[in-house]
C-alpha positions, 0 to 999 in steps of 0.5 A: 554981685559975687557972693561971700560965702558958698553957703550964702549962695545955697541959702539962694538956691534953695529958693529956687529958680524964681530967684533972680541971682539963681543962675549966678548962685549955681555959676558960683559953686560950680566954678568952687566944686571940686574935680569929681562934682564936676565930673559927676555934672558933666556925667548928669548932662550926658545922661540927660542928653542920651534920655531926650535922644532916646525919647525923641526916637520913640515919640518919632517912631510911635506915630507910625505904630499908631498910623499903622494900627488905625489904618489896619482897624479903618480896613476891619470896620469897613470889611465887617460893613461890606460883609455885612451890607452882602448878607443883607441884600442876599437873604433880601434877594436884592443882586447886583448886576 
């Protein structure tokens, strides 16, 4: 169902995206906006496409980050205990070998 009016197709807009003849309300103002709103729509989605690459590259990077630092933290805790296990068994006197 085509709409009458522009503001008939806002008044469905508003309601949001739940509405069923949401997508055919915002098809119809798109296809009446003038050059520069569609200028500026098409700018919007240029932008959106440039966040989602710029997030997928830091989520992608992060875990390395991430690896590496508990990687290094596994390798201090177990240095600290065979340290520690070593100071322990020389005032003992225990000795290995």
């Amino acid at each position: 169902m085509q709409f009458s009016s522009v503001n008939e197709a806002i008044r469905v807009l508003r309601i949001g995206t739940k509405n069923e003849r949401w997508f055919e309300a915002a098809s119809f103002l798109i296809d009446r906006a003038s050059p520069e709103v569609k200028l500026m729509l098409e700018v919007g989605r240029e932008l959106e496409k440039k966040e989602r690459a710029d997030g997928e590259k830091r989520s992608s990077t992060f875990p390395v980050k991430q690896w590496v630092i508990v990687l290094l933290g596994i390798t201090v805790i177990a240095g600290s205990a065979g340290y520690i296990g070593w100071l322990i068994t020389r005032s003992v006197g225990l000795s290995c070998g």
